[in-house]
One Martini backbone bead per residue (centre of mass of N, CA, C, O) as a GRO file, in nm:
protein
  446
    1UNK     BB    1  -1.417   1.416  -0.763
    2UNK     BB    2  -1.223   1.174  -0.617
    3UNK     BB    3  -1.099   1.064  -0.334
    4UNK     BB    4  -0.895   0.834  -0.184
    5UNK     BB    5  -0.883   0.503  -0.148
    6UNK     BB    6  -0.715   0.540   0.123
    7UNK     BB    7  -0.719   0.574   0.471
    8UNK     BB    8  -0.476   0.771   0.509
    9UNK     BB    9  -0.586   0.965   0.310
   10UNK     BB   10  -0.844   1.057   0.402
   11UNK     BB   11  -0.764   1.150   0.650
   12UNK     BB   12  -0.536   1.366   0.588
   13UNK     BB   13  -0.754   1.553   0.417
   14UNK     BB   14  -1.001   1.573   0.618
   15UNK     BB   15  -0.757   1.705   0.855
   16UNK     BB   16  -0.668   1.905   0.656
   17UNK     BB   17  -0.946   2.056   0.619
   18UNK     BB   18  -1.030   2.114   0.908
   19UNK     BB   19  -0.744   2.281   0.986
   20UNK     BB   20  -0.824   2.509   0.798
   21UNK     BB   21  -1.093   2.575   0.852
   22UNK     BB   22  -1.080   2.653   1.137
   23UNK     BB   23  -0.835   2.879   1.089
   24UNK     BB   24  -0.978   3.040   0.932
   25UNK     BB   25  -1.228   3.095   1.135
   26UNK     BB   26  -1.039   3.194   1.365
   27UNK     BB   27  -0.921   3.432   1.212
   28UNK     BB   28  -1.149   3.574   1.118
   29UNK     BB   29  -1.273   3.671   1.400
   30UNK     BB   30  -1.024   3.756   1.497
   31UNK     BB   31  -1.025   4.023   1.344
   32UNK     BB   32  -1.314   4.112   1.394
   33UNK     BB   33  -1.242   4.149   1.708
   34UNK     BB   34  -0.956   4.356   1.631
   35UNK     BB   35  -1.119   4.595   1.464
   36UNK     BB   36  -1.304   4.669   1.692
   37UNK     BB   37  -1.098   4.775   1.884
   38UNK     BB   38  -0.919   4.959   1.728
   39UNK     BB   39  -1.143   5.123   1.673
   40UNK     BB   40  -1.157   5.252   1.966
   41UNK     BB   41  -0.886   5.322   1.981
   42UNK     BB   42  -0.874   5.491   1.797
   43UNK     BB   43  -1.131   5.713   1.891
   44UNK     BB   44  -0.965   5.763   2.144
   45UNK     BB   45  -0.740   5.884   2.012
   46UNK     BB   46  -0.895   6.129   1.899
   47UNK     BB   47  -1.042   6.229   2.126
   48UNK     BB   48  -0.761   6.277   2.309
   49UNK     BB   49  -0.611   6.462   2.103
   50UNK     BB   50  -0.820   6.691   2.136
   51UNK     BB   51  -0.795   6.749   2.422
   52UNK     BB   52  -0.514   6.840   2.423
   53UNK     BB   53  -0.507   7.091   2.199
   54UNK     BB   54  -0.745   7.282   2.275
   55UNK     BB   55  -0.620   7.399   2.498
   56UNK     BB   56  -0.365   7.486   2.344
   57UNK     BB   57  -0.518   7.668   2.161
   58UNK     BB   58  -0.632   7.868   2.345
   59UNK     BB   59  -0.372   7.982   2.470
   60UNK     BB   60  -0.284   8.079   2.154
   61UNK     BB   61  -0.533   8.235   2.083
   62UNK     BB   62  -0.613   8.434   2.308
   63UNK     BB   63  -0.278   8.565   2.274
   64UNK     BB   64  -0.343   8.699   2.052
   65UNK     BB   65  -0.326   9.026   1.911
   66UNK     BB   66  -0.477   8.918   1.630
   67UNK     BB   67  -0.765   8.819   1.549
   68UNK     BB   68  -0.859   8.595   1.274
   69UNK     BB   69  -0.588   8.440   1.238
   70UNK     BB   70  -0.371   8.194   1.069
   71UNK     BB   71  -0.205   7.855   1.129
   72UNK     BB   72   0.055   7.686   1.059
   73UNK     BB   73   0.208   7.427   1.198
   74UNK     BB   74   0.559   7.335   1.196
   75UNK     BB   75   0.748   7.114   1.124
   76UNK     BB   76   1.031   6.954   1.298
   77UNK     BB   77   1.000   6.648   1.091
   78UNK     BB   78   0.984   6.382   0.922
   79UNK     BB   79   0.637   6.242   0.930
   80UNK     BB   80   0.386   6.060   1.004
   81UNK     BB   81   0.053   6.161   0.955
   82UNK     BB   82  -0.246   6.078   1.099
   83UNK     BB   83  -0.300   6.303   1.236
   84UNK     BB   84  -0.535   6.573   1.199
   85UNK     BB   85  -0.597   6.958   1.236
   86UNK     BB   86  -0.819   7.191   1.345
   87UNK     BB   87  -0.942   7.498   1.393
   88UNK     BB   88  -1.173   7.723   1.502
   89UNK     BB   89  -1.455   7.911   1.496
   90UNK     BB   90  -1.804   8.007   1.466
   91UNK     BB   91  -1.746   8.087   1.171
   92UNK     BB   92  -1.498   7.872   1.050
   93UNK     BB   93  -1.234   8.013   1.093
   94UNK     BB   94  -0.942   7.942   1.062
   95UNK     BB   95  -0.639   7.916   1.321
   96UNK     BB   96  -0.544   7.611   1.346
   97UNK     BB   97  -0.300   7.404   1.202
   98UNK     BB   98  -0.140   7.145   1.046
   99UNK     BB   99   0.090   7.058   0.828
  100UNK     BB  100  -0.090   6.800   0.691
  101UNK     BB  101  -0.380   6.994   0.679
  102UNK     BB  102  -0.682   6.938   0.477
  103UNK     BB  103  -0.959   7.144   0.453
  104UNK     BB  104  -1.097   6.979   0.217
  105UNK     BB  105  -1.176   6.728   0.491
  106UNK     BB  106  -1.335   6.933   0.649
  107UNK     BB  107  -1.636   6.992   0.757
  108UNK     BB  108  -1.855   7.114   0.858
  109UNK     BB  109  -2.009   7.239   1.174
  110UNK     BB  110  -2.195   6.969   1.377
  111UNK     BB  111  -2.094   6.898   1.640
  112UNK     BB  112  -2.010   6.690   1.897
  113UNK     BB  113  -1.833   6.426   1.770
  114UNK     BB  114  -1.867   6.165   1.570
  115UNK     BB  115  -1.721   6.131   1.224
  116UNK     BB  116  -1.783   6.006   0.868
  117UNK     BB  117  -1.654   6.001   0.567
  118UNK     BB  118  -1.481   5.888   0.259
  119UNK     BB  119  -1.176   5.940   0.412
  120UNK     BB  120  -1.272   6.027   0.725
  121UNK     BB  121  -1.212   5.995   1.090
  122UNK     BB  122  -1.386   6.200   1.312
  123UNK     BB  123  -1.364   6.496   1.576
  124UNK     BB  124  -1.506   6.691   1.790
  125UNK     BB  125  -1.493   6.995   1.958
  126UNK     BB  126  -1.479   7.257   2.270
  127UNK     BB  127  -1.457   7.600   2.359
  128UNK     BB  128  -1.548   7.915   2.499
  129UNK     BB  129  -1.885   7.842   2.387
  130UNK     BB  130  -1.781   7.753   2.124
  131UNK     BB  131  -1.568   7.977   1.989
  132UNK     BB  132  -1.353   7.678   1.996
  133UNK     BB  133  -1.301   7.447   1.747
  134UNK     BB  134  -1.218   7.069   1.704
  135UNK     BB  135  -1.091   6.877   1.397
  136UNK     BB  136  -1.006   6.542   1.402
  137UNK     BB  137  -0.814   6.343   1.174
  138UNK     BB  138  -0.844   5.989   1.040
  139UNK     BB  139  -0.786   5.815   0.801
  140UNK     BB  140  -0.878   5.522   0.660
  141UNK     BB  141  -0.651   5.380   0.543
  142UNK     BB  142  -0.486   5.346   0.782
  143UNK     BB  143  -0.709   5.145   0.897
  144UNK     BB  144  -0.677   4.941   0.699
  145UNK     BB  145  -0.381   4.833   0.699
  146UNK     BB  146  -0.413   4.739   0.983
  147UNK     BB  147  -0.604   4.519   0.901
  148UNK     BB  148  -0.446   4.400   0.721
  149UNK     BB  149  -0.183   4.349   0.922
  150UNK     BB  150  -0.363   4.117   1.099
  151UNK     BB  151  -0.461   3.936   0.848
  152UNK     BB  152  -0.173   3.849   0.799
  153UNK     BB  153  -0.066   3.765   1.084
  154UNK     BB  154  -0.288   3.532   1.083
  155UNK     BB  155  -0.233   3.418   0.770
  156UNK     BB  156   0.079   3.352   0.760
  157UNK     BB  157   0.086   3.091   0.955
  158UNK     BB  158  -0.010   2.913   0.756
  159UNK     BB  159   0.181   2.847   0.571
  160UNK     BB  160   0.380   2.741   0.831
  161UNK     BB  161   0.190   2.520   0.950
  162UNK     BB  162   0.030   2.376   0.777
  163UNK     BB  163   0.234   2.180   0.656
  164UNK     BB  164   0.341   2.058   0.937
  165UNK     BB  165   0.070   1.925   0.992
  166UNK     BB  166   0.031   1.758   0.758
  167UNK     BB  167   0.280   1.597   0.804
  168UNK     BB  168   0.190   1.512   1.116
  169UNK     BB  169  -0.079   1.362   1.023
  170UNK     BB  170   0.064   1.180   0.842
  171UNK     BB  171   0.234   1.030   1.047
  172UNK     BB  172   0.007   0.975   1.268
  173UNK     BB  173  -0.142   0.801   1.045
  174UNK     BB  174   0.080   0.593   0.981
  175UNK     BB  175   0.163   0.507   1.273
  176UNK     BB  176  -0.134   0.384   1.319
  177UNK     BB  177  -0.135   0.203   1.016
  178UNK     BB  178   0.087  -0.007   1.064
  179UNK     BB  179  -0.081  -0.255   1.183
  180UNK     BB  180  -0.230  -0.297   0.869
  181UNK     BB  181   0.015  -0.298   0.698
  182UNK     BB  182   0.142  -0.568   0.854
  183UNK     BB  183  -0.120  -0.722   0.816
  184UNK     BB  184  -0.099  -0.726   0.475
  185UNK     BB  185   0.181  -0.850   0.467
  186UNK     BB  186   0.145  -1.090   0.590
  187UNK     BB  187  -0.100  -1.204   0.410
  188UNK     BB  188   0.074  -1.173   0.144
  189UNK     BB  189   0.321  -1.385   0.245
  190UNK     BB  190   0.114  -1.590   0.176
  191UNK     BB  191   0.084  -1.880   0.036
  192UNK     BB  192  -0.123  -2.048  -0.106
  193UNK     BB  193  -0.101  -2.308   0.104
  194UNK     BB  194  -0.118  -2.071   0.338
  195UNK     BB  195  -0.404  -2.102   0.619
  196UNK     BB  196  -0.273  -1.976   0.869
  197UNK     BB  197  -0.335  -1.781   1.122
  198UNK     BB  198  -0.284  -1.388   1.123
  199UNK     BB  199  -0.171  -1.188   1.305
  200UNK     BB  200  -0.375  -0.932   1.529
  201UNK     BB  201  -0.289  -0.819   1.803
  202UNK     BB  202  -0.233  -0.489   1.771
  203UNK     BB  203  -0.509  -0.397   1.637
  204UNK     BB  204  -0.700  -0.229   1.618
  205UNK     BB  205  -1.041  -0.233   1.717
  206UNK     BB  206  -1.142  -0.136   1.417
  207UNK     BB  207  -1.000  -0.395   1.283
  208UNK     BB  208  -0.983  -0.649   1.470
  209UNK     BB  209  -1.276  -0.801   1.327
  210UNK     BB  210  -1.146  -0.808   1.016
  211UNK     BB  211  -0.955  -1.042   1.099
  212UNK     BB  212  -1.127  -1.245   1.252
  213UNK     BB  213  -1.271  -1.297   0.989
  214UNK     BB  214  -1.036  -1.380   0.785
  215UNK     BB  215  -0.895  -1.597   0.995
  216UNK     BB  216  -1.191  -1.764   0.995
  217UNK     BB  217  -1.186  -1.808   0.660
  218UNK     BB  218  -0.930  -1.954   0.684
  219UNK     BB  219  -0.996  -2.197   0.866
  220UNK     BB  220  -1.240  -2.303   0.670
  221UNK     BB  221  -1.035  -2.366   0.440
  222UNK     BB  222  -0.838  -2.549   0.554
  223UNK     BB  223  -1.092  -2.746   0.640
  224UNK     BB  224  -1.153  -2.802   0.347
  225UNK     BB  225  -0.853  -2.889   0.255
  226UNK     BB  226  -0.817  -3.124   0.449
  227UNK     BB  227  -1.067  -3.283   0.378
  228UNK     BB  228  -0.970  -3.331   0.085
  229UNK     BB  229  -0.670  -3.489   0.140
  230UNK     BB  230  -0.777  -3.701   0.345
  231UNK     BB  231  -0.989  -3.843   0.116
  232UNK     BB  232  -0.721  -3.883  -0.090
  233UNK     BB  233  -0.555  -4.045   0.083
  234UNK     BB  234  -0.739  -4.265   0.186
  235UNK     BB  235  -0.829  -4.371  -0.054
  236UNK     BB  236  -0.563  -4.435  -0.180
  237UNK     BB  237  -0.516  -4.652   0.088
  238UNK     BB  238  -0.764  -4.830   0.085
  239UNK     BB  239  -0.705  -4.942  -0.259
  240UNK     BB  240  -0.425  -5.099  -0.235
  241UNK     BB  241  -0.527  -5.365  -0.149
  242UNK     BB  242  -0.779  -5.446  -0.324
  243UNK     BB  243  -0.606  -5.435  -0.577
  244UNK     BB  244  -0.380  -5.621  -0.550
  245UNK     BB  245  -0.574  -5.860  -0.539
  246UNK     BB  246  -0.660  -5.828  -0.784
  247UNK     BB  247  -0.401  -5.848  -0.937
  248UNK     BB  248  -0.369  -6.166  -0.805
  249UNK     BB  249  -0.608  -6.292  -0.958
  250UNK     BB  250  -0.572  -6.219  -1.230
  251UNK     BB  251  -0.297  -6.373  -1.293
  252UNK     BB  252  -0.437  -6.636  -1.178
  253UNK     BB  253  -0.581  -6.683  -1.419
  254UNK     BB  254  -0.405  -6.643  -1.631
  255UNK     BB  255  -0.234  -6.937  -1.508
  256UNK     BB  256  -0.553  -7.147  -1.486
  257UNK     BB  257  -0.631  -7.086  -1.795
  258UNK     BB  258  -0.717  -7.179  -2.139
  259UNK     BB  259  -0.858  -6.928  -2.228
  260UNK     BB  260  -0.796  -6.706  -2.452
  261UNK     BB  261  -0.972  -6.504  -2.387
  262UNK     BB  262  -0.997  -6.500  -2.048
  263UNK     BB  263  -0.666  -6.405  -2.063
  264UNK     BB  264  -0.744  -6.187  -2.169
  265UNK     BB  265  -0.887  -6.028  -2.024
  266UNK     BB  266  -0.717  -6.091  -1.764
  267UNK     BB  267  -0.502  -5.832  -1.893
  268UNK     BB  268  -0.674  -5.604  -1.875
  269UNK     BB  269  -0.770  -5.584  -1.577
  270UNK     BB  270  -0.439  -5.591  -1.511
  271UNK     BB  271  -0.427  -5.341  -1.621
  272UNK     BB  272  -0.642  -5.123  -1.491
  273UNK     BB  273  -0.541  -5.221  -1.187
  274UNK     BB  274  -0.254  -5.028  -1.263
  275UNK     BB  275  -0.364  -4.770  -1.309
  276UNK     BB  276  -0.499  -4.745  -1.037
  277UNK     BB  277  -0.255  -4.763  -0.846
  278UNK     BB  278  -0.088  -4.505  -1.011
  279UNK     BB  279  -0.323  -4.321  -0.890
  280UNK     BB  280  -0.288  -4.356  -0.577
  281UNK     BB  281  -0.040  -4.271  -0.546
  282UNK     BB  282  -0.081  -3.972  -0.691
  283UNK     BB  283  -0.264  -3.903  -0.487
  284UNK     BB  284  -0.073  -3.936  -0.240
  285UNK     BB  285   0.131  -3.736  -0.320
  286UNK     BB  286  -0.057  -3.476  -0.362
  287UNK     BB  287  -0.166  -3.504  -0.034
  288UNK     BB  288   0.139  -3.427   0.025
  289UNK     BB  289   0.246  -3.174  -0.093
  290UNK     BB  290  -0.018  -3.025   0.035
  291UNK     BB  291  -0.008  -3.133   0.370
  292UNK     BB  292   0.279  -3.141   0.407
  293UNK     BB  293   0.582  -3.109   0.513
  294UNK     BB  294   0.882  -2.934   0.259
  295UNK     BB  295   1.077  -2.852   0.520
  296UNK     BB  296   1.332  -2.852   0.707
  297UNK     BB  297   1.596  -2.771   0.957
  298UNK     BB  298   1.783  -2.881   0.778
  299UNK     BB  299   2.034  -2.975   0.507
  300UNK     BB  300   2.074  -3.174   0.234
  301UNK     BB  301   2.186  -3.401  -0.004
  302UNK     BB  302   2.055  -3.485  -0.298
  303UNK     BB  303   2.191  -3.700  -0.484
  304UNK     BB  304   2.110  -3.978  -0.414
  305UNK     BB  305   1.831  -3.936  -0.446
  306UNK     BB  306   1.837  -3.910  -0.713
  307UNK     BB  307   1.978  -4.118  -0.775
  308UNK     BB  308   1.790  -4.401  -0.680
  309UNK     BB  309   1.556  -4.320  -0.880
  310UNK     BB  310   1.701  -4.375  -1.097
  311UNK     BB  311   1.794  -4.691  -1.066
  312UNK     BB  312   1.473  -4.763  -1.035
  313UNK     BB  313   1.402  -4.719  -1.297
  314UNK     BB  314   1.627  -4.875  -1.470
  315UNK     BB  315   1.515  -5.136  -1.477
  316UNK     BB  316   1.238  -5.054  -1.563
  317UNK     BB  317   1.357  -4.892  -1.887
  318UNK     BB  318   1.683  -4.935  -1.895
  319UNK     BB  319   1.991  -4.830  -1.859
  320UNK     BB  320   2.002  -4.617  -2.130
  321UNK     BB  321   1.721  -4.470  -2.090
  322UNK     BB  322   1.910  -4.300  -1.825
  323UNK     BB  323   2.078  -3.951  -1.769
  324UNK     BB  324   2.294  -3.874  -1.540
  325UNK     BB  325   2.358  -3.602  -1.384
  326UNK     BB  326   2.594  -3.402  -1.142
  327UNK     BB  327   2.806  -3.312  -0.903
  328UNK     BB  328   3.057  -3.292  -0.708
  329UNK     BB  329   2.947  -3.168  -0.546
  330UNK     BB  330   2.691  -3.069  -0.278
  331UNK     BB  331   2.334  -3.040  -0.260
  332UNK     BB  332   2.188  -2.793  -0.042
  333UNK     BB  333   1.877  -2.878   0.129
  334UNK     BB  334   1.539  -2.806   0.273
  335UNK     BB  335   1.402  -3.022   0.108
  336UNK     BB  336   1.265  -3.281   0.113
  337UNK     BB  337   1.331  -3.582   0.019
  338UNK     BB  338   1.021  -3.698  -0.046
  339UNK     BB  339   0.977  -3.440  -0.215
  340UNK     BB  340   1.210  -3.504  -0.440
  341UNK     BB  341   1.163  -3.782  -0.490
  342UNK     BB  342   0.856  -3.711  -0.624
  343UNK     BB  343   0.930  -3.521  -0.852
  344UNK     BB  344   1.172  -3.717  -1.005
  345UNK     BB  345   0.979  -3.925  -1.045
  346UNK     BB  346   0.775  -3.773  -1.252
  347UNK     BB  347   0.946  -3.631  -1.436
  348UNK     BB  348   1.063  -3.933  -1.559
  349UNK     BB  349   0.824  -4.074  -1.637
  350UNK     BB  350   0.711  -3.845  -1.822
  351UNK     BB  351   0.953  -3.868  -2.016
  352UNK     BB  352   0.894  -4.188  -2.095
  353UNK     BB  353   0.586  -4.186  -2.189
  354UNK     BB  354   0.681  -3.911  -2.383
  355UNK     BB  355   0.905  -4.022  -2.550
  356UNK     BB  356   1.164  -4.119  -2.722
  357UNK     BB  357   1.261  -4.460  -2.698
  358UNK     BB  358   1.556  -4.399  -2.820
  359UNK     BB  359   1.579  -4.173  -2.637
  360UNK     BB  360   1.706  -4.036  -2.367
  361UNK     BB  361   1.677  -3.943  -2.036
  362UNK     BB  362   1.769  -3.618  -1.918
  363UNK     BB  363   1.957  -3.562  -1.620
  364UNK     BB  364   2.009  -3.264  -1.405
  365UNK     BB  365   2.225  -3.185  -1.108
  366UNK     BB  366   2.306  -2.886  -0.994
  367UNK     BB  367   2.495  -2.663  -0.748
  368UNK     BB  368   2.225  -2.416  -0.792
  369UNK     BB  369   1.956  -2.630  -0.822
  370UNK     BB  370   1.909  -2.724  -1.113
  371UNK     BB  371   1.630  -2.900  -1.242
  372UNK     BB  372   1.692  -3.096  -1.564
  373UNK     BB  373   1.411  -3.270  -1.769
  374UNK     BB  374   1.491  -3.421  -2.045
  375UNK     BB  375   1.301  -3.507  -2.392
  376UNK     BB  376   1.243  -3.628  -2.698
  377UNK     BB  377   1.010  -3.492  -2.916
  378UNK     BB  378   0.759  -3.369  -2.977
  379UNK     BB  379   0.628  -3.085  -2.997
  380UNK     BB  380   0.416  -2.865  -2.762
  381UNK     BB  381   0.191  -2.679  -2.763
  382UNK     BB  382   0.135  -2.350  -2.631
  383UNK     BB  383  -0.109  -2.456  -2.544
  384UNK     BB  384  -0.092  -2.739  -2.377
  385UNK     BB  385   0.119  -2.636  -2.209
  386UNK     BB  386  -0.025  -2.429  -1.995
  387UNK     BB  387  -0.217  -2.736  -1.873
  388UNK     BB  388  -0.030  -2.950  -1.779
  389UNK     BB  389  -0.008  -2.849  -1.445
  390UNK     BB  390  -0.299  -2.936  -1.457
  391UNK     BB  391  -0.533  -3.161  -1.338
  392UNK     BB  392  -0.584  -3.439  -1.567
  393UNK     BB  393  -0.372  -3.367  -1.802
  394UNK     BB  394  -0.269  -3.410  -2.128
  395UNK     BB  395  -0.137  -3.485  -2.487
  396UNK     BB  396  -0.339  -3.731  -2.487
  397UNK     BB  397  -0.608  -3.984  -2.559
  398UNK     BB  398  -0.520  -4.281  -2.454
  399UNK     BB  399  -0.450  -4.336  -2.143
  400UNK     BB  400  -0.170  -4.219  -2.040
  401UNK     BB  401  -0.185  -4.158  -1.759
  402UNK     BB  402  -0.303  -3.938  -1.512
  403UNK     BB  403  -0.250  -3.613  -1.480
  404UNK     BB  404  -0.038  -3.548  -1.215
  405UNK     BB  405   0.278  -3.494  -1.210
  406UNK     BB  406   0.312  -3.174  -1.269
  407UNK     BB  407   0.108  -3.104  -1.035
  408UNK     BB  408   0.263  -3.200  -0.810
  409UNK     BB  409   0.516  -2.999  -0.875
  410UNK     BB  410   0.355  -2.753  -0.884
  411UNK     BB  411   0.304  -2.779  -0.595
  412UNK     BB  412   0.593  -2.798  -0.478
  413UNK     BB  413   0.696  -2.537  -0.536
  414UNK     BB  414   0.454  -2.342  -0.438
  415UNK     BB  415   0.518  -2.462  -0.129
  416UNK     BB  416   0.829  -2.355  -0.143
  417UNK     BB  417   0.895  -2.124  -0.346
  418UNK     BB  418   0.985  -2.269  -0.584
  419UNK     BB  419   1.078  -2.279  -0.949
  420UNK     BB  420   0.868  -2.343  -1.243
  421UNK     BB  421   0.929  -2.520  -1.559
  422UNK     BB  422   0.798  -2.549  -1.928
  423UNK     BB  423   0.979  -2.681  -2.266
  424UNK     BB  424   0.881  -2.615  -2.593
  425UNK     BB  425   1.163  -2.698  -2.710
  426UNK     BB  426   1.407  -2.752  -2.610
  427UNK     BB  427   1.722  -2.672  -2.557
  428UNK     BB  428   1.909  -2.648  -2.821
  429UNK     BB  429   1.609  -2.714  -2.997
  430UNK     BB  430   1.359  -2.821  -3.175
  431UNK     BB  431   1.299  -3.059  -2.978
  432UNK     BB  432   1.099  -3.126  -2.721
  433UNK     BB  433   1.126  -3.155  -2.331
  434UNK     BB  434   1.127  -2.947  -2.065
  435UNK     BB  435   1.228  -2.944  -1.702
  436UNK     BB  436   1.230  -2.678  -1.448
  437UNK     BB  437   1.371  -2.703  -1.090
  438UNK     BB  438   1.435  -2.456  -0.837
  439UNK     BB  439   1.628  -2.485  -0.582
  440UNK     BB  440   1.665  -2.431  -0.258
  441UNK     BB  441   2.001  -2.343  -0.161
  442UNK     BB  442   2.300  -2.418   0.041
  443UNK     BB  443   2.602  -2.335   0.140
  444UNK     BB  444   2.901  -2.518   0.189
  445UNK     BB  445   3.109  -2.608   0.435
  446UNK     BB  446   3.484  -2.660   0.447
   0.00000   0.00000   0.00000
């Protein structure tokens, strides 16, 4: 049997255990102790009350007309009787006896001193040349019980005290336990990319270099995750002026050739080096994503945003291309507008990549700030539905688009704590792609 895996449980149960076995210990001890004692005082008080009964036996026996008659002397009133006596003659015979002296538990006369049956520790004594001796016994019973009611009062308060302890020590133990229960709250509600460290300040001695060293990897792991986002923004930002350059000879070459071949050639290498700007973009989008700030001290209005990158789309896609619906009221977020711009702007692009040209790429947002991006087109399986979100992923293999865009919107949901998902076939639809992406909105003053 394997004991808890909590370190409060550990200590609970080990210093419950300690405490008991103390108090075990302890208790037992102390008993016999007190049965030692116990056993003197008894002693003392058999030799004493033999002293005290035989000078009064010497002078009624004594003083009787006719020597070597037996008397057993009448209670007074009905009590328990722990010590009982006999008188005795040197012949053995009884002279005189208490009232519940049972003389077949008392032994022939062996001489003065302490004795004992298996059923009573006795005391011998004499008077008168030894001519009158007197033997005190009491039960064994009796001193057991006594014995007995020792242990009990040693043992019954642990009944009552152990609860109480082990109650102690667990408050004791988790008000100890309290800042590291803090600190793994405080660790748990780190979301994936916050890798700042995590106060530990409170922290037992004992712990506190296990926080230190956690902090520790962790400031390494964001310095390691910060030169790749800056590695990735840096490159997507110094290949844009290149690109540039040669899109504008590629363009060049084709208005000033005349020769059909070489006009196609540099159509082709003009498509592939706008798919590489829309790659670096994609880069920059998701190094801001990854690595910017996405939540603001005030919140604004998402609509104009919203408005504005459909109307920018809808230039080159064409007016009736994209349906916007808004809400009457105002949607406000402390989302920033530019992380909210790079969402909707992925959104609408990847359902005009990948819907039917015939059908509109429907746009909505809520007042409860639900953005949802829906376009009609076949079903997406739902294996490739669940790896759409991770990058470089895409559902065809023709090489439309970069495989970033879903892959940017779900790094920040995850940075903002937003909510976001893929349905495959649209809802109320057997067909069709929808994104759902659940802005974490705040409630406007009339």
């Amino acid at each position: 049997m394997t004991g808890p895996r909590s370190l409060q449980g550990r200590l609970g149960l080990w210093l419950g255990a300690a405490l008991v076995g103390l108090w075990v210990a302890a208790a037992s001890v102390t008993a016999l102790i007190a049965r030692g004692e116990t056993e003197e005082v008894f002693d003392s008080a058999l030799q004493e009350t033999a002293q005290r009964i035989l000078p009064l036996a010497v002078v009624d026996i004594l003083n009787r007309e006719e020597a070597g008659i037996s008397q057993r002397l009448a209670a007074i009133r009905d009590h328990d009787e722990f010590f009982t006596y006999v008188v005795r003659d040197d012949q053995g015979r009884i002279l005189l006896q208490s009232h519940a002296a049972d003389p077949a538990a008392f032994p022939a006369w062996d001489g003065i001193g302490f004795r004992q049956t298996a059923t009573h520790r006795l005391y011998n004594d004499q008077a008168v040349q030894g001519t009158i001796r007197i033997t005190v016994a009491e039960p064994l019973d009796h001193r057991a019980s006594v014995a007995r009611e020792i242990q009990i009062g040693l043992g019954l308060p642990l009944l009552f005290v152990l609860p109480v302890a082990l109650l102690a020590i667990v408050l004791a133990v988790r008000a100890s336990l309290a800042p590291v229960r803090q600190f793994r709250d405080r660790l748990s509600a780190r979301g994936a990319r916050d890798l700042s460290p995590v106060a530990s300040n409170d922290l037992p001695t004992e712990i506190a270099p296990l926080a230190d060293t956690m902090n520790g990897l962790l400031a390494r792991l964001s310095a390691a995750f910060e030169a790749e986002r800056s590695f990735a923004a840096n490159a997507a930002h110094e290949l844009r002026t290149p690109l540039a350059g040669a899109i504008a000879q590629a363009q060049r070459l084709q208005a000033e050739t005349a020769d059909a071949d070489a006009r196609s050639r540099a159509a082709e290498i003009e498509t592939t080096l706008k798919r590489l700007t829309r790659l670096a973009e994609r880069l920059l989008q998701l190094a801001r994503a990854e690595g910017g700030r996405l939540r603001r001290d005030v919140a604004t209005d998402l609509r104009p945003v919203a408005r504005l990158i459909v109307d920018d789309l809808a230039r080159s896609a064409g007016p009736e291309r994209i349906v916007l619906t808004l809400p009457d009221g105002a949607v406000m977020s402390d989302l920033d507008p530019d992380a909210f711009a790079i969402l909707v702007r992925n959104l609408i692009e990847n359902a005009l990549r990948y819907g039917q040209p015939a059908s509109p790429v429907e746009v909505s947002l809520a007042s409860d700030g639900m953005l949802i991006v829906a376009n009609d087109g076949p079903v997406v399986p739902a294996g490739d539905l669940a790896r759409l979100t991770q990058r470089f992923e895409r559902t065809t293999s023709d090489g439309r688009g970069s495989g970033l865009g879903l892959a940017i919107v779900r790094s920040i949901a995850e940075r903002t704590g937003s909510h976001f998902e893929i349905r495959s076939p649209r809802a109320s639809s057997d067909s069709g792609f929808e994104a759902r992406f659940r802005l974490q909105t705040q409630k406007t003053t009339p």
